[in-house]
One Martini backbone bead per residue (centre of mass of N, CA, C, O) as a GRO file, in nm:
protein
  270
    1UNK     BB    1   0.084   0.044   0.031
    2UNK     BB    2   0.120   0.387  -0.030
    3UNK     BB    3   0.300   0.576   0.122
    4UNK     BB    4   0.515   0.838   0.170
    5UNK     BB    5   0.742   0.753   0.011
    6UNK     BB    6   0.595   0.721  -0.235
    7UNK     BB    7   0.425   0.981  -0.279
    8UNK     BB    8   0.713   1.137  -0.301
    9UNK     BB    9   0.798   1.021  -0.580
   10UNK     BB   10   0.544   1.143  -0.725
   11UNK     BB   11   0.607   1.428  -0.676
   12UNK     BB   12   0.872   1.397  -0.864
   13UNK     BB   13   0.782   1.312  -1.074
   14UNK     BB   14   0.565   1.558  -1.118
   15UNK     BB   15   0.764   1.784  -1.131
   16UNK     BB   16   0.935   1.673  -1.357
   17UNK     BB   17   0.675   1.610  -1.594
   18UNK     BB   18   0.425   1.845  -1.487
   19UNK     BB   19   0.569   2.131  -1.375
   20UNK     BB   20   0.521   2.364  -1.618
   21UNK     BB   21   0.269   2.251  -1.771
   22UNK     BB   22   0.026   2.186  -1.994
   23UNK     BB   23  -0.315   2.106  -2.049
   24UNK     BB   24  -0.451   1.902  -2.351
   25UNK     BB   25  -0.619   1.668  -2.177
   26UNK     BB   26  -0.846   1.494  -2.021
   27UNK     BB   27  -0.851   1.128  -1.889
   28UNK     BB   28  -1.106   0.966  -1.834
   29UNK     BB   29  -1.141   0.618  -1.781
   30UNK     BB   30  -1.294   0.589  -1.486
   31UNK     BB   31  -1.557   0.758  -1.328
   32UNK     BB   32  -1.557   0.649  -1.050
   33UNK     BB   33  -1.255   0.799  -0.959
   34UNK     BB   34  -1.403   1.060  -0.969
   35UNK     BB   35  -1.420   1.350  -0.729
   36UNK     BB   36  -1.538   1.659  -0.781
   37UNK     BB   37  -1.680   1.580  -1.091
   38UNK     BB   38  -1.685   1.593  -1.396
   39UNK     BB   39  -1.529   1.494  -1.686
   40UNK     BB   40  -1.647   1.780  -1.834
   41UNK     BB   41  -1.565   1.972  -1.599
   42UNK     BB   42  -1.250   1.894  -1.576
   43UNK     BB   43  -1.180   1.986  -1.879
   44UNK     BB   44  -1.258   2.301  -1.848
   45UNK     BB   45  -1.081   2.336  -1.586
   46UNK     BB   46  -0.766   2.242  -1.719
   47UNK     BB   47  -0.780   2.329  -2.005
   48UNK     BB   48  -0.507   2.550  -2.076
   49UNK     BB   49  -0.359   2.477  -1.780
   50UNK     BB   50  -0.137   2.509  -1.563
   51UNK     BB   51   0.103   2.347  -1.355
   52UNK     BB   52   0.220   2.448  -1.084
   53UNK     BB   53   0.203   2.205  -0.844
   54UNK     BB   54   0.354   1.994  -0.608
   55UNK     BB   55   0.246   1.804  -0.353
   56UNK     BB   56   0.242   1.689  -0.013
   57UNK     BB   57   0.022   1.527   0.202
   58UNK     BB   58   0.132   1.230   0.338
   59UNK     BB   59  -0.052   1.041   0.087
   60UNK     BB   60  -0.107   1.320  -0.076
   61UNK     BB   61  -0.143   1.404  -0.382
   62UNK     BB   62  -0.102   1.783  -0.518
   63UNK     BB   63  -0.220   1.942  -0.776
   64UNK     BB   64  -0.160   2.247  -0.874
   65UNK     BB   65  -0.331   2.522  -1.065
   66UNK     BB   66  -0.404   2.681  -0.860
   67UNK     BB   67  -0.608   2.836  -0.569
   68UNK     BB   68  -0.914   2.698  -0.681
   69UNK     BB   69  -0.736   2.444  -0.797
   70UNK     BB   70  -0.696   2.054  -0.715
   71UNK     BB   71  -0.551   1.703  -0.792
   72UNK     BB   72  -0.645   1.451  -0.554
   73UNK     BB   73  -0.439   1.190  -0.439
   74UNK     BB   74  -0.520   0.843  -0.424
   75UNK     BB   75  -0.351   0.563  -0.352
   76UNK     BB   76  -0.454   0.309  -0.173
   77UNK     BB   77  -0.385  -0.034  -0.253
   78UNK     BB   78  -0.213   0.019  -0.578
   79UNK     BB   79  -0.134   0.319  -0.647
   80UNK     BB   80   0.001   0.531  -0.919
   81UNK     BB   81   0.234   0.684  -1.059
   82UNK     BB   82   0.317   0.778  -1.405
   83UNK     BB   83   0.517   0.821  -1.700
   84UNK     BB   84   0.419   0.914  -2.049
   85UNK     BB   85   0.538   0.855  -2.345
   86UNK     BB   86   0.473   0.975  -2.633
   87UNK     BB   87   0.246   0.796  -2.794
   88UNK     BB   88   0.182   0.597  -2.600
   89UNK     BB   89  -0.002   0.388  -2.421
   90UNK     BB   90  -0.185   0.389  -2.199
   91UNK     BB   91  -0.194   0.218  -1.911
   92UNK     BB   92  -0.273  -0.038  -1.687
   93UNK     BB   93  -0.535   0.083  -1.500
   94UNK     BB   94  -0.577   0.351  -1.591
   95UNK     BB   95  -0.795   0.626  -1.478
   96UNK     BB   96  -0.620   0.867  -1.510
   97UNK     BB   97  -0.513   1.173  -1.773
   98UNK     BB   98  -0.258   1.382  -1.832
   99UNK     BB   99  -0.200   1.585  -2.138
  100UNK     BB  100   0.023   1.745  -2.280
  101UNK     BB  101   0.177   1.965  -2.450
  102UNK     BB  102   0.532   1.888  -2.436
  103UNK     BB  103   0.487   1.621  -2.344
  104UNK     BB  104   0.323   1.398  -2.202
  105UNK     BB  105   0.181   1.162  -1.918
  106UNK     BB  106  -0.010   1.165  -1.637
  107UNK     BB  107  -0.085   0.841  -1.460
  108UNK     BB  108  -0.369   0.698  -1.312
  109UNK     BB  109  -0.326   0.406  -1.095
  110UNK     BB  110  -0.584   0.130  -1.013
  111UNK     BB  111  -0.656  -0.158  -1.005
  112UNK     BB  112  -0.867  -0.200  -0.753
  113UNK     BB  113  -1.039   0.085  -0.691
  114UNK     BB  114  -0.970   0.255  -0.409
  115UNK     BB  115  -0.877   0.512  -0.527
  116UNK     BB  116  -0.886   0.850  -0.577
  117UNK     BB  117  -0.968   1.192  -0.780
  118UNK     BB  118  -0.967   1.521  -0.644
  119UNK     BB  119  -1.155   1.786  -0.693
  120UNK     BB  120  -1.011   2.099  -0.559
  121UNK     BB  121  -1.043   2.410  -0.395
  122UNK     BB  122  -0.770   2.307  -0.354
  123UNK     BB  123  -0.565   2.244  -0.111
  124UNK     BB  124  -0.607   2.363   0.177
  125UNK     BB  125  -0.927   2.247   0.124
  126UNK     BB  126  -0.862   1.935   0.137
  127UNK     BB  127  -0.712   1.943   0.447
  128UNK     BB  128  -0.951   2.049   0.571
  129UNK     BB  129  -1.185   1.850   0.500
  130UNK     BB  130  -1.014   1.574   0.554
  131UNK     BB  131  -0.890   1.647   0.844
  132UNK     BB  132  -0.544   1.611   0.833
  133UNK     BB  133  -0.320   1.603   0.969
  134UNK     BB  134   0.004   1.654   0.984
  135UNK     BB  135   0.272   1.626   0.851
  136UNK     BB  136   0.578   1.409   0.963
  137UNK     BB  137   0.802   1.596   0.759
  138UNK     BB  138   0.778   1.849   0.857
  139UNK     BB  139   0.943   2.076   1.048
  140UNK     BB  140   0.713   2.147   1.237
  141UNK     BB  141   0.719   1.892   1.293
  142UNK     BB  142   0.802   1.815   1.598
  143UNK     BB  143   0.836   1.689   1.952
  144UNK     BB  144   0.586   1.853   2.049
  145UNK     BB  145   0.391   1.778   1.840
  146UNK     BB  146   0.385   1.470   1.856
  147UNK     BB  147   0.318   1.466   2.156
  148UNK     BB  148   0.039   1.540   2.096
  149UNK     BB  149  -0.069   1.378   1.895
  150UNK     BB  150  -0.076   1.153   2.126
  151UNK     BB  151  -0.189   1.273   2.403
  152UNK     BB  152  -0.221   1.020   2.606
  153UNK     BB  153  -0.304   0.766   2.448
  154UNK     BB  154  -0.462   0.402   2.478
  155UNK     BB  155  -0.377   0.317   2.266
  156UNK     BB  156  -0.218   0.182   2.032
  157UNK     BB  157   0.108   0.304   1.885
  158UNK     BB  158  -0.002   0.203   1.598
  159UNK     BB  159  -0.282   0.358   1.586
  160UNK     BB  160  -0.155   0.639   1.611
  161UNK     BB  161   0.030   0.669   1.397
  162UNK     BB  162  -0.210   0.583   1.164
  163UNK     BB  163  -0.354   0.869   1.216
  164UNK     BB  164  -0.435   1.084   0.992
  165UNK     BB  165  -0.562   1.323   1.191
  166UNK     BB  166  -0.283   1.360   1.352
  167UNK     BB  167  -0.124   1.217   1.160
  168UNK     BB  168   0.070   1.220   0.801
  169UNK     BB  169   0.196   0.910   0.632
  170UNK     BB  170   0.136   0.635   0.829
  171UNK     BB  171   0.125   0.316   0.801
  172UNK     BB  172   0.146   0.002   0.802
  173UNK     BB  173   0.432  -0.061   0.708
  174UNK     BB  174   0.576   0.229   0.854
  175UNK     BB  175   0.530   0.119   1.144
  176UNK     BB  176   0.675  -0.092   1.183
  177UNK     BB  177   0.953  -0.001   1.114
  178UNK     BB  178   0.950   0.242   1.355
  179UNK     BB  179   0.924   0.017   1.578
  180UNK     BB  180   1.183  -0.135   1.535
  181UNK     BB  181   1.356   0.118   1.587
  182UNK     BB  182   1.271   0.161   1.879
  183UNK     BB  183   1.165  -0.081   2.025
  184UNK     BB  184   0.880  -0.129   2.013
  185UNK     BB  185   0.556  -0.262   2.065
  186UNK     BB  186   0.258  -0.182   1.890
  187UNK     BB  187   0.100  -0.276   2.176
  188UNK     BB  188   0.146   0.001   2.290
  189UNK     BB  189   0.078   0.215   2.532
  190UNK     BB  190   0.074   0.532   2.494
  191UNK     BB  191   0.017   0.617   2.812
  192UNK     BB  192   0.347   0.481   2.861
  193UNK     BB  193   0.484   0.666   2.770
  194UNK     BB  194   0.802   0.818   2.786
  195UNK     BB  195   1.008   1.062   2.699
  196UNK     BB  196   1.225   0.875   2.588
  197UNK     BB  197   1.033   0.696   2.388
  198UNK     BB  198   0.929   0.953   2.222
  199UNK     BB  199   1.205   1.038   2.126
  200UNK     BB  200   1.278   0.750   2.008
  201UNK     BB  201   1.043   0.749   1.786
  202UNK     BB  202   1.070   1.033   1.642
  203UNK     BB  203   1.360   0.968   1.532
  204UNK     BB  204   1.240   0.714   1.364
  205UNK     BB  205   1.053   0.811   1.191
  206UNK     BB  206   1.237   1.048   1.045
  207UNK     BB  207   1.441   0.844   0.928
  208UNK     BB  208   1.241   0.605   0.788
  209UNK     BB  209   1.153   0.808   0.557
  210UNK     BB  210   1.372   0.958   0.472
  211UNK     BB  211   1.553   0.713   0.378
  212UNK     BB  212   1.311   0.601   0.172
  213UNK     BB  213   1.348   0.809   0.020
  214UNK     BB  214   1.644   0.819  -0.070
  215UNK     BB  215   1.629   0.487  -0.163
  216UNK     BB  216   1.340   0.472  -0.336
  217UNK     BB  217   1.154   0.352  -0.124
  218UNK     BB  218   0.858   0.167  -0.007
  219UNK     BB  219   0.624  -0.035   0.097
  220UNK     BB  220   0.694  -0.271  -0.177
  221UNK     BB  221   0.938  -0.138  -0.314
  222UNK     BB  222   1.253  -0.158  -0.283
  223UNK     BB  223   1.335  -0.255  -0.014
  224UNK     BB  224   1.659  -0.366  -0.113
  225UNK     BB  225   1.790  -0.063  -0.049
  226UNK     BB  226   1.788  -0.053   0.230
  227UNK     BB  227   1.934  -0.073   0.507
  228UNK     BB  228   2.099  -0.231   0.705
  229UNK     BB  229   1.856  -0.326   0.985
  230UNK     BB  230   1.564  -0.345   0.823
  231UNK     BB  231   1.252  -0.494   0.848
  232UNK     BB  232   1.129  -0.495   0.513
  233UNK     BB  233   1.245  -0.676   0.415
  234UNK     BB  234   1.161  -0.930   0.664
  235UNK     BB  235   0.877  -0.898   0.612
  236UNK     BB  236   0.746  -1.188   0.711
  237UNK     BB  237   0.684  -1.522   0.729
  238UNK     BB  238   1.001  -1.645   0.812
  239UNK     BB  239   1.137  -1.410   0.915
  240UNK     BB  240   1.440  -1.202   1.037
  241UNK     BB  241   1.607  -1.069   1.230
  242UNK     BB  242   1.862  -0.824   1.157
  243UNK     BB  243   1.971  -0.790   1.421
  244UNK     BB  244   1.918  -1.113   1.622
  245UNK     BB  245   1.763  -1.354   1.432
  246UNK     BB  246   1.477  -1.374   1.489
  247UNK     BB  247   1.182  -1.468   1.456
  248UNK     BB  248   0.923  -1.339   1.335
  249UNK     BB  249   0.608  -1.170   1.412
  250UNK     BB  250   0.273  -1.210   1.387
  251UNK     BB  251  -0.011  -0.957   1.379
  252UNK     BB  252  -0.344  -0.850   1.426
  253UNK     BB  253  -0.454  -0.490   1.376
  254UNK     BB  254  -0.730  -0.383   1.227
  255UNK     BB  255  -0.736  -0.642   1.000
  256UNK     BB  256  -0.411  -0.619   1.009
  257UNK     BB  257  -0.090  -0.711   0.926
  258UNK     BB  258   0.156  -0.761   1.136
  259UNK     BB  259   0.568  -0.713   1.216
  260UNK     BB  260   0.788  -0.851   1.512
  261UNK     BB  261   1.051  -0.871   1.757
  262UNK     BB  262   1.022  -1.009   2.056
  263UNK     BB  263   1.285  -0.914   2.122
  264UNK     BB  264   1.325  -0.630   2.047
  265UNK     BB  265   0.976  -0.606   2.106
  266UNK     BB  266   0.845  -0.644   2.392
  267UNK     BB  267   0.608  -0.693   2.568
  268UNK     BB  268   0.383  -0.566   2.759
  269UNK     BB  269   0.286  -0.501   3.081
  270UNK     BB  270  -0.028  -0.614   3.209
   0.00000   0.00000   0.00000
């Protein structure tokens, strides 16, 4: 499931192949996949407009047009950005396209069709209704910041952690790479956390994001790039923890399944 670091990728990908782009048609290849549009008014409202800018907030790529209209992608559980060279055909499972005018194409893939591409009146109107707490990567989001958005909560801090309402941008797969990182088992009450831990999960966060940024790293394409330590090569059942060679454990959590090192992550004290 695409998370920060991918969505980061696509930001850059759309950066190099789309901003300061003329749109010179837009191809809605599955109108289910659209919202807060028709097919007919996204064609009227963006064709031989200017693409300002590519921003990412958290898991969501927005493509501003102007002030007041932007393209928000959500990928879903394997949706993709593509750049498609000109003469080119849209690729497979591509659900909308914008066609540029000196470029080629950017295609929006979806084979599962579980995410959509939402026309709004702007980025900041977008983050704004669909609630969205601060991105996790922003500078401003510091370690005062991180410590409210937990704020004492009892829940497990693996399900704080991506409450995207809360912070935004970590996922089911790059939550356990961070608790890993930081030694914490998933299932830890969040309000049992001391200042050292809660320290010690930021630092976490933000090497384990940065990092898979730079490494080109996503949340399923490419985990081998990772540097040696890295609990995603190795997350899935017959896994060996990187650290102390433990086998991997599987755990069921909101229906998801995740996995921690017992040796590395001991269970907390209940």
């Amino acid at each position: 499931m695409p998370e920060l670091p991918d969505v980061e990728l696509f930001r850059r990908l759309a950066e190099c192949h789309g901003v300061g782009e003329v749109v010179a048609k837009v191809q809605v290849l599955d109108p289910g996949s659209l919202e807060g549009a028709t097919p007919q008014a996204l064609q009227r409202r963006l064709k031989a407009r200017t693409l300002r800018s590519a921003r990412r907030h958290g898991k969501v790529l927005l493509l501003e047009i102007d002030d007041t209209a932007a393209l928000a992608f959500h990928f879903g559980t394997n949706g993709s950005l593509q750049y498609v060279s000109r003469g080119d055909p849209a690729p497979r499972f591509a659900r909308l396209c914008l066609d540029l005018v000196k470029a080629g194409q950017l295609a929006y893939l979806n084979p599962r069709r579980i995410g959509k591409v939402h026309f709004a009146p702007g980025a900041s109107a977008f983050i704004r209704d669909e609630k969205l707490g601060p991105d996790v990567l922003e500078p401003s989001f510091g370690l005062a910041a991180f410590t409210a958005a937990l704020g004492g909560r009892r829940q497990a801090i693996k399900s704080v952690l991506m409450d995207q309402a809360h912070m935004a941008g970590i996922g089911n797969i790059y939550a356990d790479e961070i608790l890993f990182q930081a030694r914490l088992h998933p299932g830890t009450p969040t309000d049992s956390l001391d200042k050292a831990m809660i320290s010690r999960l930021f630092d976490a966060m933000k090497s384990v994001l940065q990092t898979a940024i730079d490494c080109g790293a996503g949340a399923e394409a490419f985990t081998d790039r990772l540097p040696m330590g890295f609990l995603l090569p190795e997350r899935r059942v017959g896994g060996r923890c990187p650290r102390c060679g433990t086998a991997i454990e599987q755990e069921k959590r909101g229906g998801r399944s995740g996995y921690f090192c017992p040796r590395c992550q001991p269970a907390p004290h209940t």
